[in-house]
LUMFI-880549 format. One record per residue (C-alpha): residue number from 1; residue in three letters; x, y, z. Coordinates in nm, 3 decimals, m for minus. Layout:
LUMFI-880549
+-----+-----+---------+---------+---------+
!   i !  aa !      c1 !      c2 !      c3 !
+-----+-----+---------+---------+---------+
! NUM ! Ala !       X !       Y !       Z !
...
+-----+-----+---------+---------+---------+
This chain:
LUMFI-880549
+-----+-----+---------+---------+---------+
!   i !  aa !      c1 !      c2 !      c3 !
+-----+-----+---------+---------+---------+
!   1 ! Unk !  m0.675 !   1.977 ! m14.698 !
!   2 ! Unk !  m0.635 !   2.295 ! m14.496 !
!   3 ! Unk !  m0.222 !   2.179 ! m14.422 !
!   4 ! Unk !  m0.241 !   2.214 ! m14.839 !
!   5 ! Unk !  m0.430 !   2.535 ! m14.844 !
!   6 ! Unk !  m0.160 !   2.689 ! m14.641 !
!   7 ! Unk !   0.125 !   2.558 ! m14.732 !
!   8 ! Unk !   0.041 !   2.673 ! m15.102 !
!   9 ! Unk !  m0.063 !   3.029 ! m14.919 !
!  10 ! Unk !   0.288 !   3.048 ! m14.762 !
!  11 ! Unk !   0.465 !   2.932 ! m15.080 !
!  12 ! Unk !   0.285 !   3.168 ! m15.328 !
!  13 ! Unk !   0.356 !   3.484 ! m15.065 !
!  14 ! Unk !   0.702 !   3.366 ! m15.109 !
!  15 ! Unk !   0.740 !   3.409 ! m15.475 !
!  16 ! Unk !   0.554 !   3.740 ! m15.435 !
!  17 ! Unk !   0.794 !   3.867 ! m15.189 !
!  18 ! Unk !   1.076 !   3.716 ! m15.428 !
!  19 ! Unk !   0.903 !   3.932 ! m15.714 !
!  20 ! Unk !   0.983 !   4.247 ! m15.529 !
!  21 ! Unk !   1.285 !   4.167 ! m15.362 !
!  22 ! Unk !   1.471 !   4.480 ! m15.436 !
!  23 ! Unk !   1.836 !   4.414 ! m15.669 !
!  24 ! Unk !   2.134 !   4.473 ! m15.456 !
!  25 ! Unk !   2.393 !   4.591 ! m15.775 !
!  26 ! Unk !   2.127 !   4.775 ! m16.021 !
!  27 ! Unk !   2.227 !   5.122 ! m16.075 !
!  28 ! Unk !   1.918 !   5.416 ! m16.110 !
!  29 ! Unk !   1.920 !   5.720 ! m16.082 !
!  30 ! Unk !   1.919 !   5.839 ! m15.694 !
!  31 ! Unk !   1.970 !   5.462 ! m15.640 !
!  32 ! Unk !   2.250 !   5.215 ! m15.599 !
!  33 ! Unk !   2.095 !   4.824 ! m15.529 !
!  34 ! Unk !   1.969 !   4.901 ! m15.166 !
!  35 ! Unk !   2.165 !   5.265 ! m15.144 !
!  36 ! Unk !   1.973 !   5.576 ! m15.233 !
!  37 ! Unk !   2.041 !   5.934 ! m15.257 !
!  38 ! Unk !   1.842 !   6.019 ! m14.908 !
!  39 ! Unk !   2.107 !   5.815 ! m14.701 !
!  40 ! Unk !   2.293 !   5.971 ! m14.473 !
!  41 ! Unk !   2.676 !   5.863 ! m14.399 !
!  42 ! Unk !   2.563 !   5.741 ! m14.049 !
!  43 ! Unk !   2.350 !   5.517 ! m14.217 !
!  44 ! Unk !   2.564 !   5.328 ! m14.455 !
!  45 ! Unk !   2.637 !   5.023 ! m14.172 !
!  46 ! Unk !   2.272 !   4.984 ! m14.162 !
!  47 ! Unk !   2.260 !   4.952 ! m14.523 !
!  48 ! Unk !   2.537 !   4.733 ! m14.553 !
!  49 ! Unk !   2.505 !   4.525 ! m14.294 !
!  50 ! Unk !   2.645 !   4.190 ! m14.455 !
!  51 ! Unk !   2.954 !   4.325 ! m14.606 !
!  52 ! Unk !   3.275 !   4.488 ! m14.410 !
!  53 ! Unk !   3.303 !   4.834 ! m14.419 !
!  54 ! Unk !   3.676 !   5.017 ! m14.393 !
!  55 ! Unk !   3.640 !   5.413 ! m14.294 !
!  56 ! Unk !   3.962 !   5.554 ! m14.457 !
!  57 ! Unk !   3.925 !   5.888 ! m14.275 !
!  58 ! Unk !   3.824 !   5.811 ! m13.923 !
!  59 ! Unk !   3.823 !   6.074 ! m13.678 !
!  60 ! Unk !   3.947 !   6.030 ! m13.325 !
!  61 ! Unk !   3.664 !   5.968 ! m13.068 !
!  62 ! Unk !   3.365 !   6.130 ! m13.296 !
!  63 ! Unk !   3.025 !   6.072 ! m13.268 !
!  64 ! Unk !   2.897 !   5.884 ! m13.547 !
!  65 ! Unk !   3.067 !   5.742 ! m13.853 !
!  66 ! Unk !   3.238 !   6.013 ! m14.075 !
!  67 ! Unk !   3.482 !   6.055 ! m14.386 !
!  68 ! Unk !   3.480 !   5.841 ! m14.660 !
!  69 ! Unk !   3.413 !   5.438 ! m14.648 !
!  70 ! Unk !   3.538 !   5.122 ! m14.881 !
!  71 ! Unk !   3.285 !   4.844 ! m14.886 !
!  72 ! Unk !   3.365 !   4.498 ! m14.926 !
!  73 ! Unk !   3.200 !   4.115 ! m14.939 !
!  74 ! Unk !   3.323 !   3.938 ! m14.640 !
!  75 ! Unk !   3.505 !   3.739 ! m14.896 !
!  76 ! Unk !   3.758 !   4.019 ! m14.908 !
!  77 ! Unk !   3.593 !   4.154 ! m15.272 !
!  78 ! Unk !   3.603 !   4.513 ! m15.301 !
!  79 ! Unk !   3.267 !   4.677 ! m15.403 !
!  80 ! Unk !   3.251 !   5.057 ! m15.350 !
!  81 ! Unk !   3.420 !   5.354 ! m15.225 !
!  82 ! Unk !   3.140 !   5.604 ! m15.052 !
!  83 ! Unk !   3.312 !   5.965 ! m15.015 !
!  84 ! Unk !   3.078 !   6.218 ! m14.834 !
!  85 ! Unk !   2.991 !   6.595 ! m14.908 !
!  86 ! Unk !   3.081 !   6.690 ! m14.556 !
!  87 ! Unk !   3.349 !   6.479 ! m14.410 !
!  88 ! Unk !   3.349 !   6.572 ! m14.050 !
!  89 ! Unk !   2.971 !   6.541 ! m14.089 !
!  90 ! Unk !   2.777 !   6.198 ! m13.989 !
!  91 ! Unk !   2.453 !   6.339 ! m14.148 !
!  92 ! Unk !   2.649 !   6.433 ! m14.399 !
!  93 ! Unk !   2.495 !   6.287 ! m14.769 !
!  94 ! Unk !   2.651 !   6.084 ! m15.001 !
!  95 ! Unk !   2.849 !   6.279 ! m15.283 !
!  96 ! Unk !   3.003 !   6.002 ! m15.506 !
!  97 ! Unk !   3.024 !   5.613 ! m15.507 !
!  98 ! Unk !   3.262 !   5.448 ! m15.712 !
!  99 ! Unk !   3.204 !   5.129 ! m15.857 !
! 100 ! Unk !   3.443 !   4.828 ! m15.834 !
! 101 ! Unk !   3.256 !   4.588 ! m15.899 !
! 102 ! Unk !   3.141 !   4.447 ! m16.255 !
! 103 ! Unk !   2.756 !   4.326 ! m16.097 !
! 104 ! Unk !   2.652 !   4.678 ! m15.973 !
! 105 ! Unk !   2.504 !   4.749 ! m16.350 !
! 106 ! Unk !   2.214 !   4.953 ! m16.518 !
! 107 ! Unk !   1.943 !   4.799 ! m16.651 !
! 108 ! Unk !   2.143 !   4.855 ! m16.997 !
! 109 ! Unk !   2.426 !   4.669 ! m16.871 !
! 110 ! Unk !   2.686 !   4.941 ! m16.802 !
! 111 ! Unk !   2.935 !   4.861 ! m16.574 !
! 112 ! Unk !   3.302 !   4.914 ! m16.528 !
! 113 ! Unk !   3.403 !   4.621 ! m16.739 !
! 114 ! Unk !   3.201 !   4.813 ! m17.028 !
! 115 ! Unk !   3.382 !   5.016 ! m17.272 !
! 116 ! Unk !   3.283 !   5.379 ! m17.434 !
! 117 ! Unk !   3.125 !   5.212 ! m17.771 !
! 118 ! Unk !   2.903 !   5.051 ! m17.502 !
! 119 ! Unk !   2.850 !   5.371 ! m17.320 !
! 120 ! Unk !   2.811 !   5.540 ! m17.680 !
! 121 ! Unk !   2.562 !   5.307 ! m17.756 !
! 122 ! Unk !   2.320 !   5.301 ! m17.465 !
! 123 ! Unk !   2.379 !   5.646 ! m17.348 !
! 124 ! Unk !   2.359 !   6.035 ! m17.485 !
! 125 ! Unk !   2.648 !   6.192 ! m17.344 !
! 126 ! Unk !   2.625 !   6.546 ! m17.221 !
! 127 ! Unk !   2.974 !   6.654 ! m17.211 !
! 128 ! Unk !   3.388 !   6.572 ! m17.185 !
! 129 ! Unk !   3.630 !   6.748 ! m16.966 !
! 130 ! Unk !   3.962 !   6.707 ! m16.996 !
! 131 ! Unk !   4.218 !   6.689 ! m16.689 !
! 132 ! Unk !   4.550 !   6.594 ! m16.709 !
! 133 ! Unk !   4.570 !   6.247 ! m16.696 !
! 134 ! Unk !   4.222 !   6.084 ! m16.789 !
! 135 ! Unk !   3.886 !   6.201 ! m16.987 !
! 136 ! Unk !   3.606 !   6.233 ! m16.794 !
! 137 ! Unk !   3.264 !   6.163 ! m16.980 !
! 138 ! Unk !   2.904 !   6.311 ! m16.829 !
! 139 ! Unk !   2.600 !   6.163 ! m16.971 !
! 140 ! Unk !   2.242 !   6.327 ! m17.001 !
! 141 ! Unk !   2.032 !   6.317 ! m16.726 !
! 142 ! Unk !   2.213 !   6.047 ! m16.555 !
! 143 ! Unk !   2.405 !   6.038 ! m16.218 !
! 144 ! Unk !   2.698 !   5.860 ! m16.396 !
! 145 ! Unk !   2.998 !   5.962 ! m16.518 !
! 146 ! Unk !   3.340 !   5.769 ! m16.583 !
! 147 ! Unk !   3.670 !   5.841 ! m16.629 !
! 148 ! Unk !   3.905 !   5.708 ! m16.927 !
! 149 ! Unk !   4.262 !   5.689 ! m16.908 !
! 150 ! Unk !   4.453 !   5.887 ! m17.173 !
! 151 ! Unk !   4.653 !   5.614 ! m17.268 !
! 152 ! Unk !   4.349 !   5.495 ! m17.373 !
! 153 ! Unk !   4.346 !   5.773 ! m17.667 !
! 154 ! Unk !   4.493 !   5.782 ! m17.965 !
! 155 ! Unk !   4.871 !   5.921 ! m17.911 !
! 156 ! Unk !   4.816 !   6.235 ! m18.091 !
! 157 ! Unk !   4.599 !   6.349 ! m17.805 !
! 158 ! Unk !   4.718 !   6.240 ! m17.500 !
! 159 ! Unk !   4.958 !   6.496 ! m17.441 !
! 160 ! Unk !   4.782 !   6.803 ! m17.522 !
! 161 ! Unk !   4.617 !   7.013 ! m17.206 !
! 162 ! Unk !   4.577 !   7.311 ! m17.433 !
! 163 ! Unk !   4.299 !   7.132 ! m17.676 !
! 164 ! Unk !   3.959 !   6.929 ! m17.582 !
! 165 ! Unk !   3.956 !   6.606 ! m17.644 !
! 166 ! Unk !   3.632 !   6.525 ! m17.875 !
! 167 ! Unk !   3.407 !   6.201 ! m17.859 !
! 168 ! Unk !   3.533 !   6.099 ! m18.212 !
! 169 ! Unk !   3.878 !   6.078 ! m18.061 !
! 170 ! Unk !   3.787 !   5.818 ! m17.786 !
! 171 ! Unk !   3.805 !   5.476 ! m17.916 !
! 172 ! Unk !   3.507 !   5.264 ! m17.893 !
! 173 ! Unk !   3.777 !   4.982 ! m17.728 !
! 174 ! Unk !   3.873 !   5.239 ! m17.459 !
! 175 ! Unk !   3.776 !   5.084 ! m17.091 !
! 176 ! Unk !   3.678 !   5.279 ! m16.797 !
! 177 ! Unk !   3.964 !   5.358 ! m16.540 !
! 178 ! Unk !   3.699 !   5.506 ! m16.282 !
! 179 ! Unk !   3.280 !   5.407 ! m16.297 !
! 180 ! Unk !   3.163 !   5.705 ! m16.094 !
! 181 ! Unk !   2.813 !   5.803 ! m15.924 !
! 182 ! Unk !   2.745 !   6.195 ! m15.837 !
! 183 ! Unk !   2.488 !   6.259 ! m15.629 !
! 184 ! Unk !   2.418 !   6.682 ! m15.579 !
! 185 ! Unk !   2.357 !   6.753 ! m15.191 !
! 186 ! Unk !   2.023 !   6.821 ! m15.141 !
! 187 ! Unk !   1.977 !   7.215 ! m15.082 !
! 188 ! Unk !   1.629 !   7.142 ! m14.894 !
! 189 ! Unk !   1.688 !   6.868 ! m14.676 !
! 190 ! Unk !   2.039 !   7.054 ! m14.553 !
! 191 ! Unk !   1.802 !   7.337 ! m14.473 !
! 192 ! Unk !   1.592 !   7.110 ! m14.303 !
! 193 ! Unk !   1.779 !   6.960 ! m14.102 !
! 194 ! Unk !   1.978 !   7.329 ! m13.994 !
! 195 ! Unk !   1.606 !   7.409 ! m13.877 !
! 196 ! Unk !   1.558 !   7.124 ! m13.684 !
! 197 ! Unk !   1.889 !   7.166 ! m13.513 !
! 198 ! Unk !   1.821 !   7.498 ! m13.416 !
! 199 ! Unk !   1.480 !   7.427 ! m13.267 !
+-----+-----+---------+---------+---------+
């Protein structure tokens, strides 16, 4: 009887720890699966410590990880590109992810296999810029913002540099060439941590 007892104790705190197992591709603000806005660049191996991680920038004999970082399964899949605010910095914070993979989603399914009717739909945007080459859409109070491809656009626009480029003139159809996450460097915790050094 008691081998019962606790073998139904140890499954049951199993499914409870299953409950709040934390999802590894759902995009929030300030958070990325198991990546948040806090991090530090030093800390992305500890973060990431099942997949491969390829520094792009490395710097000759530094102290600490530094410049921007590709992540990948160990299956060879590519899932984000980390780029720092500082680059020579290993406390640096994060600056922008970009997404490669179709899993890391919101909990309204946006991902980069989603197209701008689905962003439309889901999403109130806050602004277009145009550069160019591409259209890059900001939505309200939301770290995202994604890039489409002028050839996306109808031809009458993708030529002109002189004229923004209004929502009505992006096709719903028109796929993402970039998913993008910004994250603003945190004016206290820089501060912080300049006081800390110092003492």
């Amino acid at each position: 009887m008691k081998k019962t007892l606790l073998l139904g104790a140890l499954v049951a705190m199993l499914f409870v720890q299953c409950g709040t197992e934390k999802d590894p591709y759902l995009i929030q603000n300030g958070e990325i699966g198991n990546l948040t806005k806090a991090a530090s660049m030093k800390q992305i191996d500890s973060i990431f410590t099942l997949d491969s991680l390829v520094w792009l920038n490395p710097v000759k004999d530094a102290l600490g990880t530094q410049g921007e970082v590709e992540i990948y399964e160990k299956t060879g899949k590519k899932l984000l590109m980390i780029s720092p605010h500082s680059e020579t910095d290993p406390n640096s914070g994060i600056a922008n992810v970009q997404i490669f993979d179709e899993r890391f989603a919101t909990d309204k399914g946006l991902n980069i296999n989603s197209t701008f009717g689905d962003l439309k739909t889901n999403y109130e945007i806050e602004s277009v810029e145009t550069t160019l080459k591409a259209v890059v859409v900001f939505l309200k109070d939301s770290d995202i913002f994604i890039t489409i491809d002028k050839r996306e656009l109808p031809e009458n626009v993708r030529y002109t540099m002189d004229r923004k480029i209004e929502l009505t003139q992006i096709p719903d159809s028109a796929k993402f060439k970039y998913f993008m996450i910004g994250w603003d460097e945190e004016v206290e915790e820089k501060k912080e941590t300049e006081t800390q050094a110092e003492e």
